[in-house]
VOGU-3710 file (C-alpha; in Angstrom, 3 decimals, decimal comma):
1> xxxxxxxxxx> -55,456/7,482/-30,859  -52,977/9,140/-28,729  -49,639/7,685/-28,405  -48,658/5,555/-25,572  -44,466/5,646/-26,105  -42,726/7,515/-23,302  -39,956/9,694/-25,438  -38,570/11,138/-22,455  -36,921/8,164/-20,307  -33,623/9,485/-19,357
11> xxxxxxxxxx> -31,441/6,479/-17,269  -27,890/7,218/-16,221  -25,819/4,581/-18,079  -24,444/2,202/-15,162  -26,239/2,698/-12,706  -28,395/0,392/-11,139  -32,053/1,157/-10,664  -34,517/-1,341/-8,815  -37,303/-1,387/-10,495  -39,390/-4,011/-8,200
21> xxxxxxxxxx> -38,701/-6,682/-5,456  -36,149/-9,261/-6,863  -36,037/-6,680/-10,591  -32,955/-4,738/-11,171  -31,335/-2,860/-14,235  -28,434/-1,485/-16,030  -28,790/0,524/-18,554  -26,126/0,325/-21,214  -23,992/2,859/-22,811  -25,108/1,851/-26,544
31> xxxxxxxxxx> -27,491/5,156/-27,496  -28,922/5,715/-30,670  -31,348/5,873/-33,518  -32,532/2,475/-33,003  -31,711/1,604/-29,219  -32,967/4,279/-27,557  -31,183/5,221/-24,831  -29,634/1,913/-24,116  -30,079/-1,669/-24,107  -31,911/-2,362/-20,254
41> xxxxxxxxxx> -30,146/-5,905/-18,634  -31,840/-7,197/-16,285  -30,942/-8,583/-13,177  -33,694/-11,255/-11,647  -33,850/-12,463/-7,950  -31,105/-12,055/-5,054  -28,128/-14,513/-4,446  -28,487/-16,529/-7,378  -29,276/-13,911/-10,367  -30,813/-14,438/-13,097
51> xxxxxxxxxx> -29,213/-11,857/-16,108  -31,312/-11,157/-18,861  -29,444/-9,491/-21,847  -26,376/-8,846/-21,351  -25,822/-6,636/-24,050  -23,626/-5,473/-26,508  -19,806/-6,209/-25,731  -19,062/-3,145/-24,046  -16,347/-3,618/-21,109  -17,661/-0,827/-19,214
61> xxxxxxxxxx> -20,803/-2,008/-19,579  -19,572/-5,600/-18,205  -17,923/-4,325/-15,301  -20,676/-2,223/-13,926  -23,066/-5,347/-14,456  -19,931/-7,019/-11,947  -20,029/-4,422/-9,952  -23,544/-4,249/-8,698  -23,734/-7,527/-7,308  -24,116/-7,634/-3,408
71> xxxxxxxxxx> -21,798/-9,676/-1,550  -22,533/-13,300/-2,044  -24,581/-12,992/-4,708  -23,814/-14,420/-8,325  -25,089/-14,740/-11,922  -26,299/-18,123/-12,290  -28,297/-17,555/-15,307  -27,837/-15,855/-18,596  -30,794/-15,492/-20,684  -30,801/-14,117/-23,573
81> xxxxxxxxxx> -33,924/-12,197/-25,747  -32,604/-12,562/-29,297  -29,508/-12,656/-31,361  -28,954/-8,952/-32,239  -25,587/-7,076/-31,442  -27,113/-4,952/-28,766  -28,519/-7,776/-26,841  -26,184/-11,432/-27,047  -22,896/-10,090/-27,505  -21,307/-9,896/-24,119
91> xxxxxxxxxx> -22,976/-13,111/-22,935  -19,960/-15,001/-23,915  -17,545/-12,650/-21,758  -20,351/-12,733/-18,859  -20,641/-16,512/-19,059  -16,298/-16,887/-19,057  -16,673/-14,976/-15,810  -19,195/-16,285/-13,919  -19,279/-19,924/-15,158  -23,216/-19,345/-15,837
101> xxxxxxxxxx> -24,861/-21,029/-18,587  -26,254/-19,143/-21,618  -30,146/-19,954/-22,717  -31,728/-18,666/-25,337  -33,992/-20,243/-28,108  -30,994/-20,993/-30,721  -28,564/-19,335/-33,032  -29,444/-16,331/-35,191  -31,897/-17,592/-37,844  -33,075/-20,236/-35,997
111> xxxxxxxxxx> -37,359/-20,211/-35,908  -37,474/-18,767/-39,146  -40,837/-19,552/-40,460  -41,244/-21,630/-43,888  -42,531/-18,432/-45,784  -38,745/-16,925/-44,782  -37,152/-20,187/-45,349  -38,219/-21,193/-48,720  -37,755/-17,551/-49,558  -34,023/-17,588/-47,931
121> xxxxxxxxxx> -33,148/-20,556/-49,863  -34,681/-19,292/-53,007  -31,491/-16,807/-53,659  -34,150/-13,485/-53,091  -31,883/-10,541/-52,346  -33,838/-9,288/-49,199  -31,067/-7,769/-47,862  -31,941/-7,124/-43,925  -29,510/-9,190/-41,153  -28,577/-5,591/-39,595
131> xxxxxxxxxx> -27,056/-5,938/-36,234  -26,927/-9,837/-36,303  -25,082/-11,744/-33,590  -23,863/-14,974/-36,149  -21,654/-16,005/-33,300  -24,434/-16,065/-30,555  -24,939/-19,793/-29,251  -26,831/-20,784/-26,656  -25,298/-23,588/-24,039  -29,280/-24,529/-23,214
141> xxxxxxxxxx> -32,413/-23,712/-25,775  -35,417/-22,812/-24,544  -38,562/-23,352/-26,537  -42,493/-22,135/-25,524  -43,416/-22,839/-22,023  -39,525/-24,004/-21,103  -39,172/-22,711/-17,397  -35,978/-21,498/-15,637  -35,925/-20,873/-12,031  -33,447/-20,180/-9,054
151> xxxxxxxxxx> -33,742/-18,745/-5,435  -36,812/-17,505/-5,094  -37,870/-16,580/-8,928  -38,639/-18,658/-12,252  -39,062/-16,918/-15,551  -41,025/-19,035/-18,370  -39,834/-18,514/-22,020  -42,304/-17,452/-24,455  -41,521/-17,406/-28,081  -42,333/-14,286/-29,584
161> xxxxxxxxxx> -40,883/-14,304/-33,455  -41,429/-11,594/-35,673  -38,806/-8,978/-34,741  -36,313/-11,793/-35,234  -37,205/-15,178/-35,604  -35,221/-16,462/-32,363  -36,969/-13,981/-30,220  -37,958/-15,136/-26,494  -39,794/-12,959/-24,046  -39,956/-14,128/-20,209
171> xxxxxxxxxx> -42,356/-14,216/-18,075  -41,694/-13,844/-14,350  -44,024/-16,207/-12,716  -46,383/-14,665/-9,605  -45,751/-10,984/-10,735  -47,575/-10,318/-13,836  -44,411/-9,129/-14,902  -43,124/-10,274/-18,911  -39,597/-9,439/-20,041  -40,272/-7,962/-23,875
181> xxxxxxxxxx> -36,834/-7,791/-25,221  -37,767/-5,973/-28,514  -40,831/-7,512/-29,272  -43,220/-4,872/-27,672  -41,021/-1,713/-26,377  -42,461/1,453/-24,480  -40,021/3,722/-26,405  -41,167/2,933/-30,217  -42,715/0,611/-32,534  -40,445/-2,562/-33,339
191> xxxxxxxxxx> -37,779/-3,139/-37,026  -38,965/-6,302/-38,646  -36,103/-6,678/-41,287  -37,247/-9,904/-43,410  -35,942/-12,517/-43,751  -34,957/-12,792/-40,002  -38,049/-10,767/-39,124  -41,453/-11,664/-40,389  -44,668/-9,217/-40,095  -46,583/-12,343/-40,146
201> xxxxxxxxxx> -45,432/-14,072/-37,073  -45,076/-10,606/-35,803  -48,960/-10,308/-35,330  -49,489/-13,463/-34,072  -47,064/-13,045/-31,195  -48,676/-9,548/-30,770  -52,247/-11,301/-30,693  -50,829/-13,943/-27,890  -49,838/-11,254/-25,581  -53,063/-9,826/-26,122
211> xxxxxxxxxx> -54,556/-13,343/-24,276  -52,089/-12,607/-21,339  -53,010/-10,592/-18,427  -49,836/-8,943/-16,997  -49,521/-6,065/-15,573  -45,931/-4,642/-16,607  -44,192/-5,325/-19,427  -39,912/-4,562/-19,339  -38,666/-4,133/-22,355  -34,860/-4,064/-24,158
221> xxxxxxxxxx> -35,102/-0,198/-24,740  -37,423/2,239/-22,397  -39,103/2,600/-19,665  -40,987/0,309/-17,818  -44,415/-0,504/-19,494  -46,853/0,246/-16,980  -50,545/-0,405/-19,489  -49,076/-3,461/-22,091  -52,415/-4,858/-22,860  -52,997/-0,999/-24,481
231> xxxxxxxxxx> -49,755/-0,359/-25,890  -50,106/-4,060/-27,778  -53,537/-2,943/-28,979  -51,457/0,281/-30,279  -48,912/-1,334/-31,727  -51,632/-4,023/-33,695  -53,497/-0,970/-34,922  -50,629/0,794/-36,354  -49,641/-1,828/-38,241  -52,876/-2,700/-39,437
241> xxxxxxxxxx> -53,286/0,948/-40,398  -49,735/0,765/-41,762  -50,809/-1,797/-44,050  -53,929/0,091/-45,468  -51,616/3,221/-46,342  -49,510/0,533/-48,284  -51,908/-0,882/-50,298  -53,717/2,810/-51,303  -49,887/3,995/-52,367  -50,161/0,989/-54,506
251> xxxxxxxxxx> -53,728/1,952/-55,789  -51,419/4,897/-57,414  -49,358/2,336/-59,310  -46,407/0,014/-58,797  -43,644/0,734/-56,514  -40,375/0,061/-54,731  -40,194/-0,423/-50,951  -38,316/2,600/-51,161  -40,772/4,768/-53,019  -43,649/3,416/-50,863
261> xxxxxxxxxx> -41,913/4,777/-47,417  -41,065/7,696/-48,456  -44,544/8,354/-49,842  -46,038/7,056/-46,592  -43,409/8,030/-43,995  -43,149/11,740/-44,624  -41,278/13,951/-42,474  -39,516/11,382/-40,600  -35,970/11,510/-39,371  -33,768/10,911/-42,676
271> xxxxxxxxxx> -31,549/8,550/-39,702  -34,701/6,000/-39,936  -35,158/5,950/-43,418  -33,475/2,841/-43,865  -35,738/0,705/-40,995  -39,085/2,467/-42,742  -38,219/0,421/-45,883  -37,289/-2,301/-44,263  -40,769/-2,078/-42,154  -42,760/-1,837/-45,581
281> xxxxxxxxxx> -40,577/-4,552/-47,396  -42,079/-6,793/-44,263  -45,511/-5,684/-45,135  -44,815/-6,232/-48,948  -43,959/-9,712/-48,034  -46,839/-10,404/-45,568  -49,185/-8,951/-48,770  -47,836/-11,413/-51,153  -48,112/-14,832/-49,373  -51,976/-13,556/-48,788
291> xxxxxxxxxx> -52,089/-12,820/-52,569  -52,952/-9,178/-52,319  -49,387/-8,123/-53,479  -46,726/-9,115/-56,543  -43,713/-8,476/-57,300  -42,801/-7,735/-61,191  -40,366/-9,742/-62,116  -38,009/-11,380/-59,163  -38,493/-10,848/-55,475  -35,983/-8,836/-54,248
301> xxxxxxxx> -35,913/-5,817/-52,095  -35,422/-3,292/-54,329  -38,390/-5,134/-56,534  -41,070/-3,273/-57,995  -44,885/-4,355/-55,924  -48,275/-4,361/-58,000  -51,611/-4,981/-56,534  -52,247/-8,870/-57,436
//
């Protein structure tokens, strides 16, 4: 199957681009390995604006979000994808100058599922929490179906765990149109770090989109997604096929998380290394609470993983 990322979006950093009627975006100045070229915040509507993710707290970044605002018009709204340090951070400096309230579905950690929870508590060394946003707060939670509106536009939060377990998405109602954050992204395949991110729930938001019918998807990191119902079916195939090369490294004996990437992820950028275990640790995880996996001895993540 050919791949459906586009590699070669190339935004100016602070500039605003319309993207639709009532859509705008900034991209920030936050390049990298894992964001891209830039965390995209959105701006929804005219006069009354909705802003979704503000991004990280970068005061250039802040004052070019300021500056693009038309006369009379004003951030009502913050909204808020997840808790990571690219996304939630400058939505306390946004909200101290506007007055807007911040919504989002809780603090980081919050929706965690009761695999993640029990294992969390248990004292398992999973490592993961990269990027977290510990201080990130919402004024107002949103939960599934909660709707936000203003002049002229409402956006209805969908919960979409898996890349972190407070993850929203937002759909913008009578435009087909879903705000992805870094649940589905047009750039890349999505991190899921346990405990915080959780293949399981992962899947199952994937396979909810998949009963959706929009027609664009606009993610945290990339380009517009102009086909989402076959980049989702992409992105559920690789990591079913992700799994299957998992579980025939393990039909050559037990291994780390470690051993198993860079068995399975050969010849990738030494930079993303670290998020290919990670990715496989989620797996691992997924594979033991459906009894397919064990670890020898205690979970951790550096833990050895036998077929069960």
């Amino acid at each position: 199957m050919p791949s459906p990322f586009i590699t070669d979006h190339r935004p100016v950093h602070g500039v605003i681009e319309r993207l639709a009627p009532g859509v705008r975006v900034i991209t920030a100045p936050n390049a990298g390995p894992m964001t891209f070229t830039g965390t995209r915040s959105y701006l929804v509507g005219e006069g009354d604006v909705a802003l979704i993710d503000p991004g990280p707290d970068d005061p250039a970044h802040f004052e070019a979000l300021c500056a693009v605002l038309a006369a009379g018009e004003r951030i009502s709204h913050i909204l808020v994808t997840h808790s990571h340090s690219d996304h939630s951070p400058l939505a306390a400096r946004m909200r101290a100058r506007t007055g807007a309230p911040v919504f989002g579905f809780g603090p980081h950690g919050a929706g965690m599922s009761a695999q993640m929870q029990a294992l969390a508590a248990s004292g398992a060394e999973l490592g993961g929490g990269e990027g977290a946003d510990h201080g990130f707060a919402p004024d107002i939670a949103l939960g599934e179906g909660d709707r936000v509106s203003g002049s002229g536009w409402a956006l209805t939060a969908l919960h979409t765990p898996g890349h972190l377990s407070n993850h929203l998405s937002f759909a913008l109602e009578g435009e087909g149109a879903l705000f992805s954050g870094d649940h589905v992204m047009g750039w890349a395949t999505t991190l899921v770090s346990p405990p915080e991110g959780d293949l399981a729930a992962f899947m199952t938001s994937l396979r909810r989109l998949q009963e959706r019918d929009d027609r664009v998807y606009y993610p945290g990191h990339g380009a517009p997604v102009a086909e989402p119902a076959a980049l989702v079916a992409h992105v559920l195939s690789h990591r079913q096929q992700r799994e299957a090369q998992i579980r025939a490294a393990l039909e050559r004996g037990p291994a780390t998380p470690a051993v198993l990437a860079e068995r399975i992820y050969s010849g990738l950028d030494a930079r993303l290394l670290p998020a290919a275990r990670r990715n496989v640790l989620a797996h691992l995880l997924d594979l033991v609470q459906r009894g397919l996996v064990a670890p020898e001895g205690e979970m951790s993540a550096g833990a050895v993983f036998r077929r069960a």
